[in-house]
Structure formats: C-alpha cells, structure tokens
py3Dmol code that shows the C-alpha trace and the ligand (Angstrom):
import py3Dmol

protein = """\
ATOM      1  CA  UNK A   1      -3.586 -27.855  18.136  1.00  0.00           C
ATOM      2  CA  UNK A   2      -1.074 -24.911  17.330  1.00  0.00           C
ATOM      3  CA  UNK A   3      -2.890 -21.488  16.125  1.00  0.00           C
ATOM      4  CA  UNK A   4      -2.633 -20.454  12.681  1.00  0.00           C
ATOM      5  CA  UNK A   5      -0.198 -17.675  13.114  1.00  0.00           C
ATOM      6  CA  UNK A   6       2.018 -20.392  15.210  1.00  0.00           C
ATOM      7  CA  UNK A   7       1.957 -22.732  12.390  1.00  0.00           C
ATOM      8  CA  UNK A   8       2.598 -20.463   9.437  1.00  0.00           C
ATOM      9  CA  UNK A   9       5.472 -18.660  11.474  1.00  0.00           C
ATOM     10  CA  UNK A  10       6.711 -21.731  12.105  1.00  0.00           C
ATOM     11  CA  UNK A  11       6.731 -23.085   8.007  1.00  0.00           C
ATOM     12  CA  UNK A  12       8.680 -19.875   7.573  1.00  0.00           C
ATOM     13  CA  UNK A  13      11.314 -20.209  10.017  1.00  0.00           C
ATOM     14  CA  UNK A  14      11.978 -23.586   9.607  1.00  0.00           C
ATOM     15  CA  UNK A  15      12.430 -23.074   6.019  1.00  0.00           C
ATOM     16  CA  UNK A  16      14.379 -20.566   6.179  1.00  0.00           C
ATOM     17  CA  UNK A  17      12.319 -18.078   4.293  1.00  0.00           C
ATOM     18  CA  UNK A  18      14.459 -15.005   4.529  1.00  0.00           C
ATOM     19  CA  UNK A  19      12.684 -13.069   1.378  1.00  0.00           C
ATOM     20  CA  UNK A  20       9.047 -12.152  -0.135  1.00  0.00           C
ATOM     21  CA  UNK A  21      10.153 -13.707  -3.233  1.00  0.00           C
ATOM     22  CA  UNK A  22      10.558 -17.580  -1.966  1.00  0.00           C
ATOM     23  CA  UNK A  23       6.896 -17.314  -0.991  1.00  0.00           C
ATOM     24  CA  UNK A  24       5.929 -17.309  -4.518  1.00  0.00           C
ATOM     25  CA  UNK A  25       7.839 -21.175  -4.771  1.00  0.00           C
ATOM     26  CA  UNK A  26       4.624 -22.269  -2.919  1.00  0.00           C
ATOM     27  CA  UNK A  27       4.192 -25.995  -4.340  1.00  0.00           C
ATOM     28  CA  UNK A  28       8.233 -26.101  -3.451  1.00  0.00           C
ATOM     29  CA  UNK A  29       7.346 -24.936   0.354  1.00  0.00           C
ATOM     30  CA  UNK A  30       3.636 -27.820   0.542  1.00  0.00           C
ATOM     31  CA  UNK A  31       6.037 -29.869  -0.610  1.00  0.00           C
ATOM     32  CA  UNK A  32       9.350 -29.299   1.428  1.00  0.00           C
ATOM     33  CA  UNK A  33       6.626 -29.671   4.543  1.00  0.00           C
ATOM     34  CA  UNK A  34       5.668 -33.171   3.254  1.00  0.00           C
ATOM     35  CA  UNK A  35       2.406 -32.459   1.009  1.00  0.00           C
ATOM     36  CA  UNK A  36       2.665 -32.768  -2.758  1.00  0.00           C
ATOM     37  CA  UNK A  37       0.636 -30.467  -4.861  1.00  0.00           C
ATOM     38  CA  UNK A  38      -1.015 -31.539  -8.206  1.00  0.00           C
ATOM     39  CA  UNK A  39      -4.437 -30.648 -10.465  1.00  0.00           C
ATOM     40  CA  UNK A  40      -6.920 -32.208 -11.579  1.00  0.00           C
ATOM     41  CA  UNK A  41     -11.079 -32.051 -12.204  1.00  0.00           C
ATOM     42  CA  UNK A  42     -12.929 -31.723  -8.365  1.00  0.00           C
ATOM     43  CA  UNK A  43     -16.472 -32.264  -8.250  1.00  0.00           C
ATOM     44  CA  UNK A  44     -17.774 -30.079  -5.598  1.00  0.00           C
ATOM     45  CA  UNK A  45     -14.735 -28.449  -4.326  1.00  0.00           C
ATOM     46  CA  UNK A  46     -12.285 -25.871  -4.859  1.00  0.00           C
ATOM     47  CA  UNK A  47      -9.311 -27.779  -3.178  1.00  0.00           C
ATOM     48  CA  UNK A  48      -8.907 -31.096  -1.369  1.00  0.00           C
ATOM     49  CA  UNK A  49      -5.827 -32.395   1.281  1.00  0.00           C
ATOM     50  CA  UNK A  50      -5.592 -35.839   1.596  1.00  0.00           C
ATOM     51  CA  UNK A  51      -3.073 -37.042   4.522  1.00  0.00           C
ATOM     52  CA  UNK A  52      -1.487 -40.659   4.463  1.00  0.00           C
ATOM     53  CA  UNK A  53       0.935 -40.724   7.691  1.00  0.00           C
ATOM     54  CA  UNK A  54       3.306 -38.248   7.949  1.00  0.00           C
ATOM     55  CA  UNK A  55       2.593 -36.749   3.765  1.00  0.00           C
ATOM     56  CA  UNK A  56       0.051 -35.178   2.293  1.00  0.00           C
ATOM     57  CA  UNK A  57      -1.141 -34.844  -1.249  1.00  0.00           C
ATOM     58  CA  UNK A  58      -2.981 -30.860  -1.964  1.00  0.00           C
ATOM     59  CA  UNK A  59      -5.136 -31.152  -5.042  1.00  0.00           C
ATOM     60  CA  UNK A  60      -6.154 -27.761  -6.672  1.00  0.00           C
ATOM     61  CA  UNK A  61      -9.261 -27.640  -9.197  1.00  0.00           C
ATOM     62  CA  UNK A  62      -8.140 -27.427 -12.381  1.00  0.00           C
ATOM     63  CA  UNK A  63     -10.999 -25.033 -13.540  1.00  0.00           C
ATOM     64  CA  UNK A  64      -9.388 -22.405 -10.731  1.00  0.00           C
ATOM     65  CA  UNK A  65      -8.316 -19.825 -13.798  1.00  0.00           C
ATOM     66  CA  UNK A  66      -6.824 -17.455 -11.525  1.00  0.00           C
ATOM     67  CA  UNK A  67      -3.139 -17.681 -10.326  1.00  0.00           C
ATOM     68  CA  UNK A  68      -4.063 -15.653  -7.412  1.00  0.00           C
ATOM     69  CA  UNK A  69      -6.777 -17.939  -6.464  1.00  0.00           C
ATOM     70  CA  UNK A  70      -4.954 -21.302  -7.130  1.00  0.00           C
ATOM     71  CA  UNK A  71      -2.060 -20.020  -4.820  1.00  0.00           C
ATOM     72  CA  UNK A  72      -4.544 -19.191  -2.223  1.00  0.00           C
ATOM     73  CA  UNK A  73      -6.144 -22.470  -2.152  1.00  0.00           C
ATOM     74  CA  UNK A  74      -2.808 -24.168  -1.757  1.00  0.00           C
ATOM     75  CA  UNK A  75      -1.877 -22.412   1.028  1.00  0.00           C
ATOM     76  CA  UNK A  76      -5.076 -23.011   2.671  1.00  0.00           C
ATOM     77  CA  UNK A  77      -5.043 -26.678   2.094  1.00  0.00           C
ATOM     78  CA  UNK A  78      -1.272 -26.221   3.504  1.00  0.00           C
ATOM     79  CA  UNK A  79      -2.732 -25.039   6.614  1.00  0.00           C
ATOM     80  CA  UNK A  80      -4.619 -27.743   7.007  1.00  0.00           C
ATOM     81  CA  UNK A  81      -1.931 -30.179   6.602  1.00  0.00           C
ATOM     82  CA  UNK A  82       0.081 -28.271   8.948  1.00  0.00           C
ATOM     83  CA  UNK A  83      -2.780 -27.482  11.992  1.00  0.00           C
ATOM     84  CA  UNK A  84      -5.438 -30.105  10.875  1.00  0.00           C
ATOM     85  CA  UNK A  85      -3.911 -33.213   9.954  1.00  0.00           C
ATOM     86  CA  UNK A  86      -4.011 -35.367  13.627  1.00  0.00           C
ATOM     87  CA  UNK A  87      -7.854 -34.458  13.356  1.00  0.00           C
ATOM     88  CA  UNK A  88      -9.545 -34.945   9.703  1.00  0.00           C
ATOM     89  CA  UNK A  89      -7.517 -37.174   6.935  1.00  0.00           C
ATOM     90  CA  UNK A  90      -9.301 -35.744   3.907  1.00  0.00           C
ATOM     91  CA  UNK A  91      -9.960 -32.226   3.578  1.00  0.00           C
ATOM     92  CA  UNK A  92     -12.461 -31.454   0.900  1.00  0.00           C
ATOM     93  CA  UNK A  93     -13.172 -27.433   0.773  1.00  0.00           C
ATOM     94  CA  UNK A  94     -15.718 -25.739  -1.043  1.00  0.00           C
ATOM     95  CA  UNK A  95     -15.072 -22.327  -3.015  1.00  0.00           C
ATOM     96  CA  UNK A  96     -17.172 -20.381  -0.477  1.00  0.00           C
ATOM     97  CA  UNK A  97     -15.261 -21.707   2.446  1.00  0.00           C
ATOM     98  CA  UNK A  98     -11.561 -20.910   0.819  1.00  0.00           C
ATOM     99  CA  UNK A  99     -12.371 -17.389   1.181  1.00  0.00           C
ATOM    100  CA  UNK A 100     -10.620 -14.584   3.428  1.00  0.00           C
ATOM    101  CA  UNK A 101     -13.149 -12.068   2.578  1.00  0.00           C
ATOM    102  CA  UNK A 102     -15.675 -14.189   4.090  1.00  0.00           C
ATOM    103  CA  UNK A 103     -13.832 -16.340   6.824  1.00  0.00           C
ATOM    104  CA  UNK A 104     -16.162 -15.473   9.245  1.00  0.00           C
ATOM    105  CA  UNK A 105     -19.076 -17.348   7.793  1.00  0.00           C
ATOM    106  CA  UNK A 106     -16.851 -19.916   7.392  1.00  0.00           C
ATOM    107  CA  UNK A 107     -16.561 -23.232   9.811  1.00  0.00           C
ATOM    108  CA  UNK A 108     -13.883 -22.999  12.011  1.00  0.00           C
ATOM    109  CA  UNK A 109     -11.717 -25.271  10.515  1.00  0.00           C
ATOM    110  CA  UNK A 110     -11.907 -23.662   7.421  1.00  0.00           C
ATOM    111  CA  UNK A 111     -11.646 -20.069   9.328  1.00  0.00           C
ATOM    112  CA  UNK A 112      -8.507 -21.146  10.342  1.00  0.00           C
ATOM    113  CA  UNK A 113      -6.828 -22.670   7.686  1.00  0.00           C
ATOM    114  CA  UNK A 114      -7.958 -18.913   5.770  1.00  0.00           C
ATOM    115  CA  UNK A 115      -6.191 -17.300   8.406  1.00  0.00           C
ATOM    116  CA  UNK A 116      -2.970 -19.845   7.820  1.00  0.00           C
ATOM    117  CA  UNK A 117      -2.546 -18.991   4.367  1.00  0.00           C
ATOM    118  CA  UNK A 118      -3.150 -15.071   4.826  1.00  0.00           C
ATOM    119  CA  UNK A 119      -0.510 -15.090   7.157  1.00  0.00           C
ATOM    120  CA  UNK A 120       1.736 -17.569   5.208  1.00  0.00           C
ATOM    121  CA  UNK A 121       1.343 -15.569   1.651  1.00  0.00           C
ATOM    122  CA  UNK A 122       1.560 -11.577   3.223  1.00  0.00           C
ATOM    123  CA  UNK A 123       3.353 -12.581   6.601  1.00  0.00           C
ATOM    124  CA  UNK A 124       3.741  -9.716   8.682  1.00  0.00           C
ATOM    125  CA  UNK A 125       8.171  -9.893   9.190  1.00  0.00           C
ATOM    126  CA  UNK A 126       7.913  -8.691   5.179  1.00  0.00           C
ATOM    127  CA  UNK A 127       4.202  -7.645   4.385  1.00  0.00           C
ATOM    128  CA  UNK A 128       4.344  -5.028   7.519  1.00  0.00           C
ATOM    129  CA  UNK A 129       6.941  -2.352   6.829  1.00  0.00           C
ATOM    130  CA  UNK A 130       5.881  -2.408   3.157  1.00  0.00           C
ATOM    131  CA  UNK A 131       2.723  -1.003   4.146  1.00  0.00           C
ATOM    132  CA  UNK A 132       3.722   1.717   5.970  1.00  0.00           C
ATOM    133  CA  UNK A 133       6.562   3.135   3.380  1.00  0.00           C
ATOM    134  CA  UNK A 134       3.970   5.351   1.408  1.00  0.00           C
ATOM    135  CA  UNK A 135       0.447   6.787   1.939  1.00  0.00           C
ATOM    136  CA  UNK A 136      -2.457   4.795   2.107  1.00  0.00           C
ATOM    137  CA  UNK A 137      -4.243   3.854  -0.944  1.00  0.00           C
ATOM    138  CA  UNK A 138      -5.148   1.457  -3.280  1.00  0.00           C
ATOM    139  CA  UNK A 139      -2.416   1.927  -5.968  1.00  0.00           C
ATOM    140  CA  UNK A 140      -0.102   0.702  -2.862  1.00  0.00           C
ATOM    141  CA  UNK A 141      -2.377  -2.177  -2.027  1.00  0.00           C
ATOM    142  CA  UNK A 142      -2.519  -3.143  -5.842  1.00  0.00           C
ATOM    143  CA  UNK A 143       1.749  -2.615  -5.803  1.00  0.00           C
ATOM    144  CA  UNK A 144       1.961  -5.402  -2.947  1.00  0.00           C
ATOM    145  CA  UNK A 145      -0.725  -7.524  -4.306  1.00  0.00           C
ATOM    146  CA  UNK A 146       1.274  -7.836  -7.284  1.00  0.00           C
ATOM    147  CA  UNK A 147       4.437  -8.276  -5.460  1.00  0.00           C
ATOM    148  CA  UNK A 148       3.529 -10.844  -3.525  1.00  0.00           C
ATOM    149  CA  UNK A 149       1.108 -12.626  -6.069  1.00  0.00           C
ATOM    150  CA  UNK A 150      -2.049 -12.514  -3.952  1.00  0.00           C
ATOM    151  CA  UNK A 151      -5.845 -10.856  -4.975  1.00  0.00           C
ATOM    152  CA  UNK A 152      -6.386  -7.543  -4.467  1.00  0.00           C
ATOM    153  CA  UNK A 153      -8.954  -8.094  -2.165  1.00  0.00           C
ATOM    154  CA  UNK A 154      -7.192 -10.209   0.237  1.00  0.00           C
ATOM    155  CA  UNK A 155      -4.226  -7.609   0.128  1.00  0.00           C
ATOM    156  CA  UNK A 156      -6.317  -4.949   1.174  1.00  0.00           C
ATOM    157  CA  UNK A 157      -7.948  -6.853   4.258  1.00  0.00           C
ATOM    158  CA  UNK A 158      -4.016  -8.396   5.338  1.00  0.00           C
ATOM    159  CA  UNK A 159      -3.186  -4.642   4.534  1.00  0.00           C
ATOM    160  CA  UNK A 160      -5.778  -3.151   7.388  1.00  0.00           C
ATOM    161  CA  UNK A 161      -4.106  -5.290   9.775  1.00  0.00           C
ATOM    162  CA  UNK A 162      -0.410  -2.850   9.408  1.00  0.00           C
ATOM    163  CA  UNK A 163      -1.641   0.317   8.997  1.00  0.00           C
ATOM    164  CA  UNK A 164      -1.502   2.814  11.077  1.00  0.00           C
ATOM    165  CA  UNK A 165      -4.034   5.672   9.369  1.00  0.00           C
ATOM    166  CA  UNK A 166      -7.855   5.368  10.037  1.00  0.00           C
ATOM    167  CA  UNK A 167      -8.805   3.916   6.934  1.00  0.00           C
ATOM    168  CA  UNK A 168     -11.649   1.131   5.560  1.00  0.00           C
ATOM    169  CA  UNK A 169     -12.454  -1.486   2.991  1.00  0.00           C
ATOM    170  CA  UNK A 170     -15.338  -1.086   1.624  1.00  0.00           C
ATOM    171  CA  UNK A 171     -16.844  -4.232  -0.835  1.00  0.00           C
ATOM    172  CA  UNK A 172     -20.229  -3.424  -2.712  1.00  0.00           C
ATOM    173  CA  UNK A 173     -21.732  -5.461  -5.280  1.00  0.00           C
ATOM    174  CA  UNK A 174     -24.762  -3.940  -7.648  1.00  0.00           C
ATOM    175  CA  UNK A 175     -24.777  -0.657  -6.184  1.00  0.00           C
ATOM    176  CA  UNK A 176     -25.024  -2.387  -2.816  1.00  0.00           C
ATOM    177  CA  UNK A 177     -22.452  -2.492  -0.146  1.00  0.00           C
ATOM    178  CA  UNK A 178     -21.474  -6.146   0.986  1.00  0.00           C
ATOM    179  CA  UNK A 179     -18.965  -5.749   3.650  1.00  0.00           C
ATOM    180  CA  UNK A 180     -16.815  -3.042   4.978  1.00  0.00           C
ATOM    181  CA  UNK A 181     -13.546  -3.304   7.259  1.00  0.00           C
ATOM    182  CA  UNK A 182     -11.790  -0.844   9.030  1.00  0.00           C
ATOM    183  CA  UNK A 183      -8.149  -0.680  10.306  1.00  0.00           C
ATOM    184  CA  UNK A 184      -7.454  -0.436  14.511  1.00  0.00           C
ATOM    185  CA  UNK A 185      -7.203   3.245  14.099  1.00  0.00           C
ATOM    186  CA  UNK A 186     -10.587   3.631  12.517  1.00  0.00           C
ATOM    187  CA  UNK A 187     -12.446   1.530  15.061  1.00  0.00           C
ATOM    188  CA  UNK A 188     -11.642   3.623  17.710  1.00  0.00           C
ATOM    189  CA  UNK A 189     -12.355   6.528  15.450  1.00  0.00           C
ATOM    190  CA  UNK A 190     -15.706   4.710  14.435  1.00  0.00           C
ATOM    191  CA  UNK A 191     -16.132   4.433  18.545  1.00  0.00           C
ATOM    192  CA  UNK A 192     -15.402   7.728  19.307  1.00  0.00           C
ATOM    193  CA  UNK A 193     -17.602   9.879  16.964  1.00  0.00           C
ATOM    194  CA  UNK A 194     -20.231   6.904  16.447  1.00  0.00           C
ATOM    195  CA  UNK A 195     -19.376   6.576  12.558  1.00  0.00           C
ATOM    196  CA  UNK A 196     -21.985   4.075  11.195  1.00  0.00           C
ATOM    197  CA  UNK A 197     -22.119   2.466   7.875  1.00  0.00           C
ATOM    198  CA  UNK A 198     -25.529   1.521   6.698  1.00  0.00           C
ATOM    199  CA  UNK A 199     -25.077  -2.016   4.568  1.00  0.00           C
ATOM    200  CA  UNK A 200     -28.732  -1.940   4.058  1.00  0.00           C
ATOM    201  CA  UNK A 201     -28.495   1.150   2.339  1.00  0.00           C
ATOM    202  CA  UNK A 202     -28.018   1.503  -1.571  1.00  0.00           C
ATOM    203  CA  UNK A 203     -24.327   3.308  -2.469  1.00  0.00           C
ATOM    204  CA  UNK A 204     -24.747   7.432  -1.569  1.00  0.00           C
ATOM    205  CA  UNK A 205     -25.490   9.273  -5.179  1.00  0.00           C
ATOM    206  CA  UNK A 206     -22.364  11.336  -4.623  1.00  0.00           C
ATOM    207  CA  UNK A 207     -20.051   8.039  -3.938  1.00  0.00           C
ATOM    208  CA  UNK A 208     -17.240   7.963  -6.354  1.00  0.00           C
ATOM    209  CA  UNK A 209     -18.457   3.923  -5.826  1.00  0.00           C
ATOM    210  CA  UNK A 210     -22.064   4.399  -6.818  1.00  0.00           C
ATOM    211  CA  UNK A 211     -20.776   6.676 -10.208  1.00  0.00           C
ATOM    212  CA  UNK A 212     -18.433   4.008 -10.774  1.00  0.00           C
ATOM    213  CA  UNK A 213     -21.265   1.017 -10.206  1.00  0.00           C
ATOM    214  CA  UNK A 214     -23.761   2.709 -12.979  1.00  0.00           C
ATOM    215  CA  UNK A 215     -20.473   2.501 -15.105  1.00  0.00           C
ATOM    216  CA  UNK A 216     -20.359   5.972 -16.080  1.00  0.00           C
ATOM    217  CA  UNK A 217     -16.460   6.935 -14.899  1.00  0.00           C
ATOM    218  CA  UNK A 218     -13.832   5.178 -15.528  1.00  0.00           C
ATOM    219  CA  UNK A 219     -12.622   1.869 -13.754  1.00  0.00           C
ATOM    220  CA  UNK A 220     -10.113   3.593 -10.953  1.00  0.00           C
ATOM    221  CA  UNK A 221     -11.127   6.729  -9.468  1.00  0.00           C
ATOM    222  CA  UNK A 222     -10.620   8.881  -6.687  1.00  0.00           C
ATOM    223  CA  UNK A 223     -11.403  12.133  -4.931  1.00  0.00           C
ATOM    224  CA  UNK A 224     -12.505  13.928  -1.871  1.00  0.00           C
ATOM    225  CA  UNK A 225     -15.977  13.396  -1.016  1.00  0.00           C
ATOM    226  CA  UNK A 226     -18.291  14.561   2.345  1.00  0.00           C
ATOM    227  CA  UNK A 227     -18.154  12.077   5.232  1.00  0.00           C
ATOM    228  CA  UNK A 228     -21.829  11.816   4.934  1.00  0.00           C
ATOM    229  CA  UNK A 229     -21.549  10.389   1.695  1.00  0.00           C
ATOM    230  CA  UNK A 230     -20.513   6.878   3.522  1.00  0.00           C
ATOM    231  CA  UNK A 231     -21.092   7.216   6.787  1.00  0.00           C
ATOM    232  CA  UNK A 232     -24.801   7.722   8.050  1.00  0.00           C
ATOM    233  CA  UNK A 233     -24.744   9.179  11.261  1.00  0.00           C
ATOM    234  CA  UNK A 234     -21.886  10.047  13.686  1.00  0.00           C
ATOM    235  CA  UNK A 235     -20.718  12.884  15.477  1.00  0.00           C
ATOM    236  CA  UNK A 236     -18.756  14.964  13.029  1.00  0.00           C
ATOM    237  CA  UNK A 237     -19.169  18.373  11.159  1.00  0.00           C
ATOM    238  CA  UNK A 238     -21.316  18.528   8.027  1.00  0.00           C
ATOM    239  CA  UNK A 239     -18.721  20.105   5.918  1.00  0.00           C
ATOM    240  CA  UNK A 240     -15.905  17.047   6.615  1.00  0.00           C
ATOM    241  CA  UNK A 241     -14.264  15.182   4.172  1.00  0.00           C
ATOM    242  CA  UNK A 242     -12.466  12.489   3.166  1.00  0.00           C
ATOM    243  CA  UNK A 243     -10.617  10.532   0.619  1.00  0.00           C
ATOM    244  CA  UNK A 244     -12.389   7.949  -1.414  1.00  0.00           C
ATOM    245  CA  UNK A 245     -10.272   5.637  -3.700  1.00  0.00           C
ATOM    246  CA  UNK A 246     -12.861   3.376  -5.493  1.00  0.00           C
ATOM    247  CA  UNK A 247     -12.000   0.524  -8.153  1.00  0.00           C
ATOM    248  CA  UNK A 248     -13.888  -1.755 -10.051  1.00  0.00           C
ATOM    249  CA  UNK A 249     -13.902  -5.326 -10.045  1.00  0.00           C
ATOM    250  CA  UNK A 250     -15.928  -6.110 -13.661  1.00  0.00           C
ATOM    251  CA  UNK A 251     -15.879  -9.980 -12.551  1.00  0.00           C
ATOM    252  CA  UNK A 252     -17.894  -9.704 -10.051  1.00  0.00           C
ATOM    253  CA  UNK A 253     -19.752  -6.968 -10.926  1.00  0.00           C
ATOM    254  CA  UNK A 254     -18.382  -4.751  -8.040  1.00  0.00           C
ATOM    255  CA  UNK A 255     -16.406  -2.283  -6.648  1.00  0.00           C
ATOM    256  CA  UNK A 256     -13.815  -1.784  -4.140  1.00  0.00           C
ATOM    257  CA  UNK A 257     -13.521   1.139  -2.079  1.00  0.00           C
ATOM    258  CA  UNK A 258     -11.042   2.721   0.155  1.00  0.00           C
ATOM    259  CA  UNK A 259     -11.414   5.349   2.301  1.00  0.00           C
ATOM    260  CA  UNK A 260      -9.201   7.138   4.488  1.00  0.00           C
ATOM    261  CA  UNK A 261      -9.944   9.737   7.423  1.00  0.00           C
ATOM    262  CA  UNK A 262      -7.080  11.671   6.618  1.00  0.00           C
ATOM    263  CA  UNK A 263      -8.268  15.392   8.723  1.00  0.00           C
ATOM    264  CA  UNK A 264      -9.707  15.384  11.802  1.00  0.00           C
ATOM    265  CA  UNK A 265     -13.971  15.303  11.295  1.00  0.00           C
ATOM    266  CA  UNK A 266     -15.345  17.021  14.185  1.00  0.00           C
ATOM    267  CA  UNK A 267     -13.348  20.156  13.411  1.00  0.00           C
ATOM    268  CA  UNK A 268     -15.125  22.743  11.509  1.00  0.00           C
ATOM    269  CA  UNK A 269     -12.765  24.316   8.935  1.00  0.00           C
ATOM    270  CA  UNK A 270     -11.576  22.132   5.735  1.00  0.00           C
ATOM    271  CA  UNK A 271      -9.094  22.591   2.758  1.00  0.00           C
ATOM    272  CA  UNK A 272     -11.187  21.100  -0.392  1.00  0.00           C
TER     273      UNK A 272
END
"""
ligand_1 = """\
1
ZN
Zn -10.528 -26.046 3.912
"""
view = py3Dmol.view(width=600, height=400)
view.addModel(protein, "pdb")
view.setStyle({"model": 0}, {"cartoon": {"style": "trace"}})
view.addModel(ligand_1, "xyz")
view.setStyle({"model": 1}, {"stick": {}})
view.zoomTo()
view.show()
C-alpha cells in the first residue's frame, strides 16, 4: 500500500497539475483517475466509494450544503480509490470520520484517506511558498482558504505544517477549548520553556477568544495579550506577550484562534 503523500503526489504529477487553479476541477481529476463522482440522498454517511475493477463511482451526500465540505469529501473518497481500493470495495464514511480536524480519532483507513485529500487540495509544491510570502495570521489563512476552495479550519492546520514562526491553532467551542495545534517551531518552543495549554480549563477572562465567545466584540478580532492568558505554566516572564488573532465560527458555536510568539518570552523588557 503506497502512503498518502505518495499517492496524492503521484495524482498530481501524472496529471499534469502544473497550477492551484486545476485543483478546483476536482470531479474532472476522480474522474480522469477512473472514479466518477455524482449526488444523491446517503443514509448514514457523508460520502461513499464504490470500486467495480479498475473504476470507481464517489457518491457525495446531497444534504452536504457546503462547497468546502463537498470538495473535501471527494477528495477523501479519492484517496481511497487511489490507496484503498485492492483492500475494501465499498467505502461508506461517516461525517465524523471525513474530518482533518479530528483525523486522529479517526480509524486508520479513514486517517489516511484525510491525510490524502489534505495533501491533494493544499499540496505543498503550491500551498508552501504561499504561506510564507506575508506574516502569519488569519486574514492570510482565510486568503488561501479562499484561493484554494478549502475550510478555514483545514487551511489553518495544512498551514502549520509550512510555517516557519512559532505559532498555534487554537479550536474552542462554548467558551471551552477543544483542540490546539502548534507549528514545528512552537513545539520546540513549547519544549523549551514548558508552555502548557490547559484544555480542561474554561477560555482566560482576558482572551480576545473568551470576549469573543460571550459575543460581546465583534466576529474578527485581534490584539496583544499576556502569555499567561493561554498558556498556564511555562518558563517565561510575567510581563510577555503575544499576538492573538481570534475569529468566530457562528455555526458551530465557536471560535478560532491564532496565536503567534512573535518576541522572545523569557526576556524581560516588552514594546506593548
Ligand atoms: Zn473514508
């Protein structure tokens, strides 16, 4: 069995995909790899691959609303097809399994074909230098999401993966934090000073995120705040700050945060 990165590489090169924009032709790529695309009413599941020799046929709910979403599912069903196909001839995959937030609750099957269509939808030979042309924040993350017709959410996780800055992803749902995510740079940064982030712990009061989660700011907002707003303990000075970008998501009743660690935090002077 080839990994997911082989497999989606390989869709790409064999195709001939030279530009971000032919990846948003995605029922013309299932289809150019032998799998037909086509909706219809699932009971039980978000998207389905059915394989009959060498073809496949990817069926998409047609309650999925979301373009986003629907183009996420194909390209997980597509990875499938393309890494699965000599083991299971039906595919039937729930909602919570077709899911790159999540993948790691996720069956391994299921991980993988997540980690196919991340990489097939925000491939690195495109998705990297785009990341690193400005600043981190979320305004870029929402630019590239756009541009390359994928959730915000999912950008922002593919997006840790290129950048260079210590920064994390931060998901919280009812004043509660979910999950976080950090990029390379901040794990060793989390290593070295012993940063922690408490997800049993209700939002800090002076969290842009918490403001933003008793819905008295407005939807995007952004400031400095004090490290020990997010992180609980660690080895860094009292006074240190850092950037908070936090968004909500009114869907899901939740909010998105970004943070990046953009001055040192054991040092003892700071520009406000
Ligand atoms: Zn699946």
């Amino acid at each position: 069995m080839v990994s997911p990165a082989y497999a989606a590489e390989r869709v790409l090169d064999e195709l001939g995909v030279s530009d971000p924009s032919d990846l948003l032709l995605l029922p013309q790529i299932a289809r150019a790899r032998g799998a037909r695309v086509k909706e219809q009413v699932l009971q039980g599941a978000e998207a389905r691959l059915t394989v009959l020799g060498k073809k496949g046929i990817i069926t998409v709910s047609s309650k999925t609303v979301s373009p986003e979403r629907k183009r996420f599912s194909i390209a997980h069903e597509l990875g499938h097809f393309e890494i699965h196909r000599d083991i299971s001839v039906v595919q039937s995959c729930e909602a919570k399994n077709i899911d790159w937030e999540f993948q790691n609750s996720s069956p391994d099957l299921e991980k993988q074909a997540n980690e196919f269509a991340s990489m097939l939808l925000l491939p690195g030979r495109f998705f990297a230098p785009l990341c690193k042309e400005t600043d981190p924040s979320l305004d870029l993350i929402a630019d590239l999401a756009e541009r390359f017709q994928v959730s915000l959410t999912a950008t922002a996780i593919r997006y840790l993966c290129f950048c260079d800055e210590p920064v994390v992803l931060i998901f919280s749902e009812n004043g509660r934090m979910k999950w976080f995510q950090g990029s390379r740079s901040f794990t060793e940064l989390k290593e070295d000073l012993g940063l922690y982030i408490d997800l049993r712990a209700r939002l800090g009061d002076s969290t842009y995120a918490a403001r933003l989660s008793r819905g008295n700011i407005a939807p995007k907002t952004s400031g400095r705040v004090r490290a020990s707003a997010w992180f609980s303990s660690g080895e860094y000075s009292q006074e240190a700050a850092i950037q908070e970008q936090s968004w909500s998501i009114p869907a899901f009743n939740s909010v998105l945060t970004f943070l990046w660690i953009d001055e040192d935090l054991d040092e003892d002077d700071f520009d406000w």
